[in-house]
Each structure stands twice: as C-alpha cells, then as structure tokens.
N, C-alpha and C positions, 0 to 999 in steps of 0.2 A: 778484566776478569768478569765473568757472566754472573748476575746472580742470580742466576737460577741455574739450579745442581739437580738431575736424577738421583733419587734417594736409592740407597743400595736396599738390595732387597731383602735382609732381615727385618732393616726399619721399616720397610713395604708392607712383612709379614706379621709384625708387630701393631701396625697401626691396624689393621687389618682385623687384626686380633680383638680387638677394642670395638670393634662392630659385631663381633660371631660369640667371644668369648665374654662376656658377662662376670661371671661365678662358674662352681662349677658344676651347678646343674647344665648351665650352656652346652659343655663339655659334654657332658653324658646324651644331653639331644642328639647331638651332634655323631656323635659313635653308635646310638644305638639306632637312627637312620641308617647309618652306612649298615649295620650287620641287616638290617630289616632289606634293604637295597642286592644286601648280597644272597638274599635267599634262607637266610637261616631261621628254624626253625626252633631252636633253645636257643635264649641269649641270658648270658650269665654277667648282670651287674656288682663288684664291690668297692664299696669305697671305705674308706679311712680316712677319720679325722674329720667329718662331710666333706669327702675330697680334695684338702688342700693340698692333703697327702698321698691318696690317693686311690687313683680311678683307673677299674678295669671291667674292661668289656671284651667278653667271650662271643664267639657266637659258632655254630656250623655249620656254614653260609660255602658258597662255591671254595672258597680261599683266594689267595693270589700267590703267582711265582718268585722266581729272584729275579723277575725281571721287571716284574710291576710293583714290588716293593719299593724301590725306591724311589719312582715317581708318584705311589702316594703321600708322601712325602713332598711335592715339588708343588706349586702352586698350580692353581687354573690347571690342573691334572686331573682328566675326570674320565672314567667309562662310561658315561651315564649321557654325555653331548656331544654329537658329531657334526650336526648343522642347524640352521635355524628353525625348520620344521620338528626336529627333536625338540628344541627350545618352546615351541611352542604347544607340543602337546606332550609336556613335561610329566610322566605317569610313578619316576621314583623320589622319595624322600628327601635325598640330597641330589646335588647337581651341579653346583658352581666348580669346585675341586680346590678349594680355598680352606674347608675346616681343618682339617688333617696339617697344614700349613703353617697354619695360626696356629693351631695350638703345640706344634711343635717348637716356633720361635719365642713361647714365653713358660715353656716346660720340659722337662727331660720324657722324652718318648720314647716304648720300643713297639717292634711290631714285629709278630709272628706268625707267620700264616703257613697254608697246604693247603693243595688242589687235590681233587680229587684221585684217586688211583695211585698218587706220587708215593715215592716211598720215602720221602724224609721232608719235612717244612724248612720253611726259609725265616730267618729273625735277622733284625737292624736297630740299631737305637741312632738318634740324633746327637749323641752324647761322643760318640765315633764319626768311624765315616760315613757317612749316610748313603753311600752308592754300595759301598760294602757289606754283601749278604753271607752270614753266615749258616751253614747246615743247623736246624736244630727238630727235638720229634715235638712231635706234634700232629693232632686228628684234626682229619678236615675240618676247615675252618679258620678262622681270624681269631688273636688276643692282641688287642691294644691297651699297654699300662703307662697311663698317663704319671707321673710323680713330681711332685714339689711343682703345684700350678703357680705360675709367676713368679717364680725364682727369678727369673730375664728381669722381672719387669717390677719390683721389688713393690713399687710407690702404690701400684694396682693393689696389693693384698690386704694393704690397711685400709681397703673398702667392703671385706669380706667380712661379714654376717658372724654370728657364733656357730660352732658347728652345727648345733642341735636344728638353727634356722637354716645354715647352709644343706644338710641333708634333710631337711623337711621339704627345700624345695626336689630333692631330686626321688624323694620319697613320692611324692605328688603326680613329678612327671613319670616317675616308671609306673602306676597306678594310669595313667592317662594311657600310655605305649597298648598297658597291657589290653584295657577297653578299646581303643582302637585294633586293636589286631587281636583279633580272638584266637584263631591259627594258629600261633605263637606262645610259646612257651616264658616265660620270664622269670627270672630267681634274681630275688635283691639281697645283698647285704652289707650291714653295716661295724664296722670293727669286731668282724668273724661271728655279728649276730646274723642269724635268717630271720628275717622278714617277712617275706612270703616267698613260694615257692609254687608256681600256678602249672601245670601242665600245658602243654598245647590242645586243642580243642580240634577234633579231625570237621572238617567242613559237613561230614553229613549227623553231626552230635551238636552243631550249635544252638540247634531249638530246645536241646534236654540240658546242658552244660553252660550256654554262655550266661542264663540270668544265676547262675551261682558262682558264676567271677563276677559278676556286678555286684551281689550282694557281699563277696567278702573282699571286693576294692571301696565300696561306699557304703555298706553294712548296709542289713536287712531294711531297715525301715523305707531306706530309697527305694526298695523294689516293692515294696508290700504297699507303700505309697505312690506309685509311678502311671502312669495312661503311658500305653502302649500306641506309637502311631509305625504305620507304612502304606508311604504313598508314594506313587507316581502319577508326574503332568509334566506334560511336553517337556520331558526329554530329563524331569529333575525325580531324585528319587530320595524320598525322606526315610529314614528307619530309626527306633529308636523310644527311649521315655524319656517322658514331661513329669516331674513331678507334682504333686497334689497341692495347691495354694497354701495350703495348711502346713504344707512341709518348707514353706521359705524360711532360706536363713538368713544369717549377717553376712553372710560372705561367699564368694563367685569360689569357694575351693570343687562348688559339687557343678560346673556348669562345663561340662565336655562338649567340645562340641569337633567334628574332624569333616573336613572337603575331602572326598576320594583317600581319606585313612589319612590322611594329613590334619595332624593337630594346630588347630588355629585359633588364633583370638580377632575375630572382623568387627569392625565398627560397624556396617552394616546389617550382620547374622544376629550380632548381640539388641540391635535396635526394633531390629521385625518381632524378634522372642521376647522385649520386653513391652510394645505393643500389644502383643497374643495376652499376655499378663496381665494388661492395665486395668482390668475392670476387678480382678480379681486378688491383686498382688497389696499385700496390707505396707503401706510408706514406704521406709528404703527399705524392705525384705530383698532379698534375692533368689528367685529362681533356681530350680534341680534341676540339670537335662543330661542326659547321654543321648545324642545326635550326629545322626553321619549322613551326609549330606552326599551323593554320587550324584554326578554329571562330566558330560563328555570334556575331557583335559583339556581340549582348544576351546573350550567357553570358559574358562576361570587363570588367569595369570598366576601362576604363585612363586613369579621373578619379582620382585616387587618389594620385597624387607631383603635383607642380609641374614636374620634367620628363620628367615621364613615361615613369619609366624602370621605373617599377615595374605594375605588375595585380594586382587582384583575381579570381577564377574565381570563377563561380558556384556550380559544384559541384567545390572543388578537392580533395578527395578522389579522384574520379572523371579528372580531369587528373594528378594524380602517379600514380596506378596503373596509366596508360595508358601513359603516360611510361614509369615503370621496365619496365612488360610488353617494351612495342615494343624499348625499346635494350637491356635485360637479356637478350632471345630475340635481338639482333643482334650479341652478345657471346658468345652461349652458340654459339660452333660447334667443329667438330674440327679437328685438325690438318689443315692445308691451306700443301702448301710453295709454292702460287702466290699465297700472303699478297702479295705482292712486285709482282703480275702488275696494272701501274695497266688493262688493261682491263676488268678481272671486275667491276671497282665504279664506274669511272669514266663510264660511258654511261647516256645514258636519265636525267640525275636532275639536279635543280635543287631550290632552297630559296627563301623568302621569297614569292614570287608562282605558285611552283606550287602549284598543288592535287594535291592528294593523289588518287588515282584507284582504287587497288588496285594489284596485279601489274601490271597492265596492260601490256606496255611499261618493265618497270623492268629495270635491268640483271641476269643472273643472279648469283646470292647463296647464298653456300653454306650450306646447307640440312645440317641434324644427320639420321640416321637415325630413325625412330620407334621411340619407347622400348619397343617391343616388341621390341624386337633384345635389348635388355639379357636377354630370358628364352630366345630366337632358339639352336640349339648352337651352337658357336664354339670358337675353340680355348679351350683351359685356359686361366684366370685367369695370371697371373705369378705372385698369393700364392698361390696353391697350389705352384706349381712353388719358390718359395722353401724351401719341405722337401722337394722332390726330393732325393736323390744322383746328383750330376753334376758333374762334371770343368770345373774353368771353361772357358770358349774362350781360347786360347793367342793372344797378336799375331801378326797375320799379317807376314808379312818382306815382303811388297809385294804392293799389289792391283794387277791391271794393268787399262786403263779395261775396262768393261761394255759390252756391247751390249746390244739390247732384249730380250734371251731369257737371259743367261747374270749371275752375279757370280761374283766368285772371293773363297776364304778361305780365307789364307794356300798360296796358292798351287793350291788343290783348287778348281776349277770346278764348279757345281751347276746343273742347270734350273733355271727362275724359271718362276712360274707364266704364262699368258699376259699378264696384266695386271699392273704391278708398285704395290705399294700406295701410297700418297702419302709414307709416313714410310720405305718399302722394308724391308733387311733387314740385321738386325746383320754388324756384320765383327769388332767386336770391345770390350772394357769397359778405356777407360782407367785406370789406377789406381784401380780400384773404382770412380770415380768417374762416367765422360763414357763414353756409350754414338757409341759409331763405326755410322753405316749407313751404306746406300747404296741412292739409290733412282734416279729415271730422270733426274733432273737433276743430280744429282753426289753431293756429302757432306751428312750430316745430322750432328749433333751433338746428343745429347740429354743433360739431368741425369737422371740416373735414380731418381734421390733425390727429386728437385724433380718429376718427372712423374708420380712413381708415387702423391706426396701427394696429388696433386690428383686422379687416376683414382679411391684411396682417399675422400676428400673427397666428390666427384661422388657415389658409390655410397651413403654413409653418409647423406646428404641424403637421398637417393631412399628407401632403406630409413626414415627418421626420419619422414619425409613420408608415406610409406604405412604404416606401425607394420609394416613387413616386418621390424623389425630380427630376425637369428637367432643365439641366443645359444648360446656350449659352454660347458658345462661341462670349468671348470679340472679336470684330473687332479690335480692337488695344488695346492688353495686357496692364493691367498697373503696373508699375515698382517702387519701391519705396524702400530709405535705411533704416535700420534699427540696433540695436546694434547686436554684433556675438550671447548675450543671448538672446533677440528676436527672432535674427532668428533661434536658437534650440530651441525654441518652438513654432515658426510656423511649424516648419519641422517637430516638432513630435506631431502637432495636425493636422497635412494636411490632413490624412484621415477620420477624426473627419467632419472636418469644410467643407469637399468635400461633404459626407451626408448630413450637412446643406445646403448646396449651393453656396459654394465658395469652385472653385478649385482655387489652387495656389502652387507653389514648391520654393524651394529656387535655384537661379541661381547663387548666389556670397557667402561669409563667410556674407556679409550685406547688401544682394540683394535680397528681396522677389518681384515674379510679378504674379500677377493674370489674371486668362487665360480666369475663366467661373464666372457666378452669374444664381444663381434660375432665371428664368424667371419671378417669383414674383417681384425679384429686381431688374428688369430693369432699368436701369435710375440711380441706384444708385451709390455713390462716393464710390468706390472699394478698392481706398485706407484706406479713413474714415471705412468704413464698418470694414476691414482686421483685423485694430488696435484695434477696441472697441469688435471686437468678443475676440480676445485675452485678452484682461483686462477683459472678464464677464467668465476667466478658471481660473482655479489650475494649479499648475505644475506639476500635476500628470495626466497621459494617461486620455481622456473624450472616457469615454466607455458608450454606449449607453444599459441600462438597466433598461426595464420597470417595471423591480420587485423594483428596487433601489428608494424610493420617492428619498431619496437626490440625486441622480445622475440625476431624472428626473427634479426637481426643477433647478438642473445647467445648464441642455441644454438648458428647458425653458428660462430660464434667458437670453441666449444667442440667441435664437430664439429673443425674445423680441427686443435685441438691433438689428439685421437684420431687423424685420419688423417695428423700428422706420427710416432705413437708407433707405426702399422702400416705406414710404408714402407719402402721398403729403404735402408738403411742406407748411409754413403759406405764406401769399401772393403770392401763384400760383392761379392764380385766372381760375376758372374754368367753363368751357361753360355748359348747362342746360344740354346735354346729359350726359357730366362726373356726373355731381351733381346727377342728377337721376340713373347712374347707380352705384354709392354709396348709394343711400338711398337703390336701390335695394339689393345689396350685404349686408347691416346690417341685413335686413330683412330677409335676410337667415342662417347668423353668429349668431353660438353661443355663448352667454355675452357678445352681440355687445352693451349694454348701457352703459359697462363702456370698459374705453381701458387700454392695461396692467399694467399702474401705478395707478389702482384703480379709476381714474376723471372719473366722466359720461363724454358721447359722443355726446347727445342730451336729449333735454330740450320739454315740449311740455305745451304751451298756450292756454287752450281752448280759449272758445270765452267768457263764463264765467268772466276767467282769467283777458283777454282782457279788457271788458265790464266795469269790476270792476277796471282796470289802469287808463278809459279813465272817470270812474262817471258816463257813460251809466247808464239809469234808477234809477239815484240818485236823 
C-alpha cells in the first residue's frame, strides 16, 4: 500500500483556504476584486457580526450566466487567464480562480447573478447542488452572501478577533478599495448601520470630487496637511499625497499605497518612502501617504503572494529611487505658513486610476528656490552674526495689530518692506528660547535652536555632497585624551571626518588634537563635536557613497550630530538682526519646518487663531 494518497479536493480547497482566507476581511478583498474585475461601478458591502456571520457583496458588473455559475465555484476557474503572456501582463485584481473555491469549502455560499439584456438571473448555493442553477430576479450584476465563515473548519474560528476588531479590519480595507478606485461607487455597512455611502466619481470630476473622498475616508486634516506629488520617468508614473512630517503617527492605518490600482504592502515601496522620510520623520512616527504608482503590467509580477498583496519589480532598483526622488523632492520645501491652506494641494489630484500626466493640470506646489540662490548675495548668515556685538532685543510691552506696510517693536513702528516674507519679522527671543514674529497673518513661533540645526544640517549636506566643505583653522588647536581604541579610530576615520569638516590627527598613542572645523561650525566645542561624530560610526572605513542609501543614512546621521554641535544654543539670547537673518535662511532651507529629529521648527497663529484664544467677537 502506497503512502502517499492525492488528497481529495475539498481538503485541496480547504488548505488552500488557509493561504487566501485569513479572517474575514480576507473575504471581502477577495469579492470586492472580483466585482471591481467585473466592471461594476456600485458595489454594495454588508456584513454582520464583523463577518463571521455575514458577508455580502453586491455589485453591477457584467453578471454571469447559468452556465458560468457553477464554475465559479470550481477551482483554478478563472476568465481573467488564458496563457502565459495574459500571466504575465496580469491588468485585473484577481486571477488565480482559487478565492471563490476556498472560500466556499469552509463556508455556506450563494451566488446570484445576470447578464446583461437577460430577462431573469441565475442563483446556486454550495449548500445544494452546486452544478444546479436555479432562475431567480435580479438586476445586472453579481450578489455573493458568504454565511457562517468556517463552519467546515470549526478549529480556524477560535482565531477570530472580536467583531468590533474583526470589522475594523474590513472597515479599513473598504476605506482603501474606495481610494484606490475613485470611479467607483462604495456603500458599507455594518449590522444594518451605513457607514458611508460614497458615490462614484465620473472621470472628468476627479480634480473637483476626489480630494473630498480622501478627506471623509482620512478626514480633513490628511488633506489640509498633504504635498501633492505627479510625476513621470521612464516609463513610471507617481500620483498622489505625502503627508506633512508633522502629521506622523503611531500607526501605518493612513499609509495607502496601490501599483496599477492594486492595494499592496511592498517591502521594497515601504523602504524608499521611509528613506524620503529620514531626515525629517520624528523616531518611530509613521508616515501619511495616498500613492498609486502606474507602470507597464510586464515590469511588476503581482503572481507572487496568494493574496496578492505583495509584487515583484522588474527593475526594483530603478522603482525605489524613483519613489525616494519624487516624495523626498515633495518633502524638501521651505517654510510655508499656508501649510494649513487645504486649497494649495487639494485640487487637480487623484490616486489609483489616475494616470500620471506631468504638471499638466496638477494643483500648484510649493516649489524651493534654485540652489543657485544659496551662492545669490543675501543678507548675512545668522552664524556669522552669532559673533557680532549686539545688545539683545528687549520684550516689547505690547505689539499692537499690523497693517500691511507697518510692525511694531516694543512699541517703535518700522516700514516693512512691500512684500512681507512668509516667516515675517522678529519681535522678540523668548527666554533664549522661542523666537516671536510676525508676519501677515498673525504669530509665528519658531525654536531657534531646532531651526537653525536644520538650516546648519541642509548646508553641511550640500557642502559634503559637493567636497565644498571650507575648513579654518583653529587659532589654538584643541587637545584632548582619549583610550589607545579611540584613538585607532579617530586615526582611521581622519580622512572621513576631514570631508565633513573636522580636521584632526592623532599626536600621542592617547592624544587626539583638532586643528580645523567647517566654517558652518564655528563656535563650536571641538572637543564635544570630535567624540559624538565618532559614536554616530561603525568600526568599519566611512566611505562616502551616493549609490549606498545605507552608507548615506550613516554620514547623514553624522552630519546631524555636527549641525546640532554649530546651532545656536537655548538661552543664547539673540539681537533682531540674528533673529531675522534666521527666519531668512529657513525660508530658503529645504524641510526647514521640521529639524533633523523630526520636531517642527515653527508654529504659526493666525489672527484667527489668536482672536479665538482671546473670545475676540464671542
């Protein structure tokens, strides 16, 4: 007697089941694929009990006959694959012909459907005979009501969630469906509550319509917080929002992200958007994005998981670099106090089924100066004026409101230029601390510490990245012991850390002295500096390469702790010219709103704001 037995094919579809079918949000992926598959343009979700009870899906999609009924039903049944070139430039949702399968082998199923023109539909449950179609009415289109999920398979169910978490997942994903496919109409509900009930969006209403399903799928603040990106290169097309550093959360529920309108979670996609991040993302926060990525279906595998939640790239090299470009260039902007203002970004833009066009048509985007400015005259640096002598600015005893031409400080009224600048102009340096402006829409509020790191930062990059760095020589070297392992590895990162802007050699077996610092870090404690550049390396050579993200993440990191050891310091209290020529250099710094440990750098009060602290017009 042989031991090995072909397993009959319930248990085939059952095991089977245990790859596609999860929970049963699983379930509802899986059905609301197919109606998406089938062309429908309402698809009506309800569930009971979060599904265990159950699940239906409407939609008004082509339908099917009595004669294709019952082969969706039948395993590896699919209209969607004919030969391997189909396979390989796979353009619908589902495709294997394996869900519908599975999950009738571990649930009671029916299905009801009509073709178009027909004058009566066809219904089947699994519960009967499954080849056996019965007449029933019904308007074009498909209803599958999934009931009693793993009933078959008893042991599975005492793995199920409480309902409230079990429909939370499927709340999530129809919230996902609906952003991906704007087109498409969605109604959820849950033990005969509505939920939401979103329309379909006709394709030439997406620029007026789609950013008001985003806002009432992720509420407003996503949107009125978001940079709008669309772009295309060779051959890849990005569309979609990033949201504002400041809006990271604890948790990946707001991180959309869809290939070709295909909702996926990539290790690779999620790696390039957390790079775009890095400089800017405060510890474990998380990221906002609504992202949909098109590219031609024969460069991206999405055979590759059982449900298909993962892809392959053909050239994903060429996809993460694209990725970090587009959202790291839609991160990199200046200070901008209409951050706030949900029209700058909310118009003109859709995800999942838009194509990517160019500019075309996209809403405007605030746009950084060209890094020619950085060489451009301008006023004086701040760190230079940090060795000025000058009198600090005194608290003003009350500013009284501004008009468009004038501010007051402490009581003395000045011209303002015609134009007044976006970050405006100092009033006055809280407790060393909190820098006071005032610009045309009310208060600013800046860390002066926190922004001037990052203006610092910004520069040291630019200079490390062009071997611009310009090094002084110390007026009196400074000298410091250290252990004999320390000092091999000061001595074998010396040429490393000379790039950066600290030269320094070793003079004793435990005698390191520093000779020069970037002219960035003037001022700064050389010794302090020396030690913390060495704690942010490996003990392995720091080789500067732009191809390397991990090698560039290391320098950065290391840039970082230099441009915290050259900013200005808290209780260095600052005179109105330093203060202004910091608002100015934000203003030109790119992702000067937050500084490199992810904290914004300034705050902005309209008058609004103000009005409403103080019960003004209450």
């Amino acid at each position: 007697m042989s031991s090995i037995a072909v397993l009959p094919p319930t248990l085939v579809n059952q095991i089977a089941a245990g790859e596609v079918v999860e929970r049963p949000a699983s379930v509802v992926k899986e059905l609301v694929e197919n109606a998406l598959d089938a062309g429908g343009r309402r698809i009506v979700v309800q569930i009971e009990e979060g599904g265990s009870r159950l699940i239906s899906v409407r939609d008004d999609g082509r339908g099917m006959d009595d004669t294709d009924l019952p082969l969706a039903l039948t395993a590896h049944a699919t209209s969607k694959i004919r030969s391997l070139d189909d396979l390989e430039a796979v353009q619908s949702m589902g495709f294997r012909g394996e869900a519908l399968a599975s999950i009738a082998s571990i649930a009671r199923v029916t299905l009801t459907s009509c073709t178009a023109n027909a004058p009566h539909g066809w219904t089947l449950s699994n519960e009967v005979d499954v080849t056996a179609c019965k007449p029933a009415a019904h308007p074009q289109g498909t209803t599958v009501l999934v009931r009693d999920l793993f009933y078959q398979t008893p042991a599975r169910r005492k793995f199920l969630r409480t309902e409230r978490t079990e429909f939370g997942q499927i709340d999530q994903l129809m919230r996902r469906f609906a952003l991906a496919h704007p087109t498409v109409g969605f109604t959820l509900e849950h033990n005969g509550r509505r939920l939401f009930d979103l329309p379909p969006i006709g394709p030439d209403q997406l620029s007026e319509q789609f950013p008001a399903r985003i806002a009432q799928m992720l509420g407003e603040d996503f949107l009125t917080r978001a940079r709008f990106i669309d772009s295309t290169a060779s051959g890849l097309g990005l569309t979609g929002w990033v949201a504002d550093p400041s809006y990271a959360r604890s948790s990946t529920d707001q991180q959309l992200f869809f290939v070709n309108g295909r909702i996926v979670r990539d290790r690779l996609i999620g790696f390039a958007i957390r790079r775009a991040y890095a400089d800017v993302l405060h510890h474990a926060r998380q990221p906002a994005y609504v992202l949909s990525l098109n590219l031609d279906p024969r460069h991206v595998d999405v055979n590759v998981h059982p449900t298909k939640a993962e892809v392959r790239f053909r050239d994903g090299r060429a996809v993460q670099d694209f990725l970090f470009r587009e959202i790291h260039r839609a991160l990199a902007v200046g200070a901008d106090p209409g951050v706030g203002d949900a029209a700058a970004f909310g118009a003109g833009a859709s995800s999942g089924e838009l194509r990517s066009s160019g500019s075309a048509g996209a809403p405007p985007s605030r746009s950084m100066p060209d890094r020619a400015l950085a060489s451009a005259p301008r006023v004086q640096g701040y760190l230079d004026l940090l060795s000025a002598a000058a009198e600090p600015v005194s608290n003003p005893v009350m500013v009284p409101s501004a008009s468009a031409t004038t501010l007051a400080f402490g009581g003395v009224t000045e011209s303002e230029p015609a134009e007044i600048p976006p970050l405006g102009f100092s009033l006055a340096h809280l407790h060393g601390v909190y820098i006071l402006a005032q610009n045309a829409q009310g208060l600013i509020i800046v860390d002066a510490h926190a922004a001037a790191e990052r203006v610092t930062y910004e520069r040291l990059k630019t200079a490390y990245a062009g071997r611009q760095m310009v090094l002084q020589p110390l007026l009196l070297p400074v000298t410091f012991g250290v252990t004999e392992a320390e000092a091999d590895r000061f001595e074998a990162f010396a040429s490393a850390f000379a790039r950066m802007g600290v030269a320094l050699s070793r003079i004793a077996p435990t005698r390191i002295r520093v000779t020069a610092l970037a002219a960035l870090l003037r001022g700064a404690d050389a010794e302090s500096l020396a030690r913390d550049m060495l704690a942010a390396v490996e003990d392995d050579e720091l080789l500067p390469d732009a191809e390397n993200p991990v090698m560039t993440e290391r320098i950065n990191a290391v840039l970082s702790r230099m441009a915290c050891h050259g900013s200005v310091r808290a209780n260095r209290i600052l005179t109105r010219p330093e203060m202004d020529a910091l608002l100015r250099d934000m203003e030109r710094t790119e992702r000067a709103d937050q500084c490199n440990h992810g904290r914004p750098t300034w705050r902005q009060l309209s008058m609004t704001d103000l009005d409403r602290l103080f019960m003004r017009g209450q």
